[in-house]
C-alpha positions in Angstrom: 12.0 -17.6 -6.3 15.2 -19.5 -7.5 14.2 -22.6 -6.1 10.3 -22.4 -7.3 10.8 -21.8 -10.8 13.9 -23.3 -11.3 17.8 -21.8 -12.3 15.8 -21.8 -16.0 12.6 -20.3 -15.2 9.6 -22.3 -17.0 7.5 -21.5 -19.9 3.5 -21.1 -19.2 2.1 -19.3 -22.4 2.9 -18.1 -25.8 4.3 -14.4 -25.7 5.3 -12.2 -29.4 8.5 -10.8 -29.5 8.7 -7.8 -31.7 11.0 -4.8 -32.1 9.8 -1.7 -31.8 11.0 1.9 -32.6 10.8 4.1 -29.8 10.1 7.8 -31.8 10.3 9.8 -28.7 14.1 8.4 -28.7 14.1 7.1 -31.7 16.1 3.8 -30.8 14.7 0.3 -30.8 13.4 -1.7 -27.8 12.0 -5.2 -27.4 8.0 -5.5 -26.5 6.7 -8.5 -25.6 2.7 -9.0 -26.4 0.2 -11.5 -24.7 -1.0 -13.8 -27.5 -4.6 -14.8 -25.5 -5.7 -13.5 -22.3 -4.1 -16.4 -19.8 -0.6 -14.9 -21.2 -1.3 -10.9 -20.4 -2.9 -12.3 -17.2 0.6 -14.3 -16.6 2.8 -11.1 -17.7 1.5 -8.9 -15.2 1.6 -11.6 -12.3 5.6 -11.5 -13.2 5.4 -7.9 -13.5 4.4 -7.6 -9.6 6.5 -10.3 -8.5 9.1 -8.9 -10.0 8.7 -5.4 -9.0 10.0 -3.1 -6.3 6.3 -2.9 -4.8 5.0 -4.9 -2.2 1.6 -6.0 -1.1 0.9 -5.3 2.6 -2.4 -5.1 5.0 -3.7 -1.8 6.4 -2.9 -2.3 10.4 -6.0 -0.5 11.0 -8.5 -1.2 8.0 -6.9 -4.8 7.2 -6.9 -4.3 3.2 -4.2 -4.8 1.2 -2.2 -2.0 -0.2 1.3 -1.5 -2.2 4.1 -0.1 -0.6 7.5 0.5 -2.6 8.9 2.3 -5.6 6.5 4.2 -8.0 3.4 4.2 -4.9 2.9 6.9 -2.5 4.0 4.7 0.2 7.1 3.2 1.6 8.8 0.3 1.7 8.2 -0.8 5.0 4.9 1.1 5.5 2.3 -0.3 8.0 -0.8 1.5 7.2 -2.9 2.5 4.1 -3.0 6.1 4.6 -1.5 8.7 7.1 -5.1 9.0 7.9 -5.3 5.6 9.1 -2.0 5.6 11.1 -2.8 8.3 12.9 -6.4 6.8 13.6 -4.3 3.3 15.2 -1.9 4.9 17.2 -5.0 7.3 19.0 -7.2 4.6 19.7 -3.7 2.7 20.4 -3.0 5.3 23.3 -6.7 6.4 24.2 -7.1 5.8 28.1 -10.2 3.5 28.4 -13.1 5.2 30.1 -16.2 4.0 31.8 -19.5 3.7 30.4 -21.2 7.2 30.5 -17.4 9.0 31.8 -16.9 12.0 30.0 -13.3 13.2 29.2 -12.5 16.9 28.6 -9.2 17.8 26.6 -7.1 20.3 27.8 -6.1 22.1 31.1 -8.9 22.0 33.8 -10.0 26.0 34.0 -9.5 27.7 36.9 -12.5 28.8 38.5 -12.7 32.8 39.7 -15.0 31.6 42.7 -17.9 33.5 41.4 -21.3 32.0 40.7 -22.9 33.5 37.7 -26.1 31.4 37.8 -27.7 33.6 39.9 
């Protein structure tokens, strides 16, 4: 980021620097305010750069997501959801059938050798 912006950092629009007293604390902190649109658009582009979120693509839906501090996801998370992970990884490991095969879960039942359709 260094190398785009410079060891300075660059100016694109106009932002007000005012003090402001905090009455929850009651101490002072800086806010900075957008003078026009193009500046709050600008502040909250630097805002997500420099955040602890990322932007990352679903590996199953392909949208973007954030992953990181202050989201319900992790850093290094792949998927949207859990709902979506779970999704990949069974159609991941899903044995492919033939057209018209039908696949039964579970344990084949034992059959007691009598015919009850009679």
């Amino acid at each position: 980021m260094e190398r785009l912006l410079g060891a300075e950092g660059f100016q694109i629009c106009e932002l007000e620097f005012v003090v402001a007293f905090d009455p929850r604390t009651r101490t002072p902190r800086p806010l900075a305010r957008p003078l026009s649109l193009f500046a709050a658009v600008w502040m909250r582009i630097v805002e997500v750069l420099t955040s602890d979120t990322v932007l990352r693509r679903c590996m199953n839906c392909n949208r973007l997501f954030t992953a990181g501090g202050g989201t319900d996801r992790r850093l290094d998370s792949k998927f949207c959801s859990d709902q979506h992970r779970i999704l990949y990884h069974r159609q991941k490991n899903a044995p492919l059938l033939a057209p018209g095969e039908l696949r039964w879960r579970g344990r084949p039942r034992k059959s007691s050798g009598l015919d009850l359709r009679s």
